[in-house]
N, C-alpha and C positions, 0 to 999 in steps of 0.2 A: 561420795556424791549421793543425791538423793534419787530416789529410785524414776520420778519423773526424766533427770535426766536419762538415767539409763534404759530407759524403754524410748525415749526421742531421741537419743543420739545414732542408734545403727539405721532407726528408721531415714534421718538427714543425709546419714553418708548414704546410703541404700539408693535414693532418689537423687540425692547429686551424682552418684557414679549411672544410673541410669539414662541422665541428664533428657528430663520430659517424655523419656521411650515409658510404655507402659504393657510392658512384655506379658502372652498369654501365661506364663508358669505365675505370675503374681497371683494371679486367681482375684483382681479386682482391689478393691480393700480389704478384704480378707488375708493377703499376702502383709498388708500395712499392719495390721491389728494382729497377724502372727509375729513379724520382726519384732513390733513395740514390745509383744507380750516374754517372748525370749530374750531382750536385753535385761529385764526387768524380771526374771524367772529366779536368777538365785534369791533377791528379797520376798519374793512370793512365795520359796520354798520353805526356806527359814528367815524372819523376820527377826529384824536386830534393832537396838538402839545407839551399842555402844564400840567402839573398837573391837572391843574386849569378847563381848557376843560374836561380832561380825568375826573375829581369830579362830571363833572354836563354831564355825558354822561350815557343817558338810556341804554346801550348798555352795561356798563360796573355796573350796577347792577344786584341784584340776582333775583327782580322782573320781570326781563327781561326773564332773564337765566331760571327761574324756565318757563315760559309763553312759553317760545321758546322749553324747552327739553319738556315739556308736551304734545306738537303737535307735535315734530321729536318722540318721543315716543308712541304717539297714532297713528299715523301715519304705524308707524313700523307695526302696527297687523293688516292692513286691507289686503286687497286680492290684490296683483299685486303690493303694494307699492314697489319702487325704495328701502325703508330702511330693513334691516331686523335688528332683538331689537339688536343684538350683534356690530352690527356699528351705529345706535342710542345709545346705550349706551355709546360708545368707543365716539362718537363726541359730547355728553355732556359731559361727564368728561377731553373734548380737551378746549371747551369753558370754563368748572369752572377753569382749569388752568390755563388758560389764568386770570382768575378772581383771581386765588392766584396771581401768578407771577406778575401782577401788584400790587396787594397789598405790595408786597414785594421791589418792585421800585418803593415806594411814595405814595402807597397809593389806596383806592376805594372807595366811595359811596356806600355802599351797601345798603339800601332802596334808591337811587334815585328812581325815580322821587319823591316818597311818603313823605320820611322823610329826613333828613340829619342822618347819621352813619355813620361817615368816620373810615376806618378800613386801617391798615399799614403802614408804613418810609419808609425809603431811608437803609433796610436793604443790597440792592443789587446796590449799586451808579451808576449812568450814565457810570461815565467811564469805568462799565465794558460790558454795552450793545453789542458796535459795537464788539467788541471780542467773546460774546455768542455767536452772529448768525453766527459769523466767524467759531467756534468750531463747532455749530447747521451743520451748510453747509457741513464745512470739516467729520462730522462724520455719517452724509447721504450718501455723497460722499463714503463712506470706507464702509459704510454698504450697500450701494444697486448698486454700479458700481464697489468696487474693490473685494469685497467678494466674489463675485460671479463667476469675473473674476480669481479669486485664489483658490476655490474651482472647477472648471471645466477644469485650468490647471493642479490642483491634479488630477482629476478623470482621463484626459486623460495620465497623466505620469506614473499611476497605470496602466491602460489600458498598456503601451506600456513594462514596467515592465512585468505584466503578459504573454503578447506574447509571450518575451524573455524566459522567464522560460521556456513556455510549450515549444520551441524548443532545449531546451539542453538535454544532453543523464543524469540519475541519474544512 
């Protein structure tokens, strides 16, 4: 999969399991713009074109994954850190995602560097890539610019509903 989708998708699940809460640990958009940026962290680490790249990428094992969540997670409990556990935890399981999802389009290494263990097919064929992040985009799009937009047009058309009432004679 392309890496748009992998940076929109844990952010999707992230806010449908929160379902419109927008809890203080998110830290505002800043909690969005971390998830995105961890689902989306192993092609930022090592950037690939081909299967073949993407096989022999430290970045796209679990030796990695494991190295990496164990310092965003220890990290999380010291005094003043930027993480708190509840968004370290949310941006390791954006990166393992990221680590199914490609298993599912062709495949991983999962001991690179150590061993070879390649894990996954071509469950999810190329040509439907460029169309996920199309859907990924468009359904970001509807959940964080038009929802909101449409929920505050409700509340003010309630508003103006109620005015009306309390001026009429019962």
């Amino acid at each position: 999969m392309d890496t748009v989708t992998h940076a929109l998708l844990p952010v999707i699940i992230t806010a449908v399991a929160l379902r419109d809460k927008r809890p203080d640990w998110l830290c505002g958009r800043g909690g969005w713009i971390v998830i995105g940026i961890a689902g989306a962290l192993p092609d930022l680490l090592s950037p690939h074109l081909s299967i073949e790249s993407r096989l022999n990428s430290w970045s796209h094992g679990l030796p990695y994954w494991l190295l990496l969540s164990s310092l965003i997670l220890l990290s999380s409990t010291m005094p003043r850190s930027i993480w708190n556990w509840r968004l370290a935890m949310i941006a390791w399981l954006a990166y393992g995602l990221h680590l199914f999802c490609d298993g599912i389009s062709g495949g991983i290494n999962l001991l690179y560097p150590y061993r070879n263990l390649i894990w996954g097919d071509y469950w999810v064929p190329p040509i439907y890539w460029i169309p996920l992040d199309i859907l990924c985009v468009l359904v970001c799009y509807g959940m964080f610019r038009l929802k909101p937009l449409w929920q505050k047009r409700r509340k003010q058309e309630a508003a103006a509903h109620n005015r009306a009432d309390d001026g009429r004679i019962r």
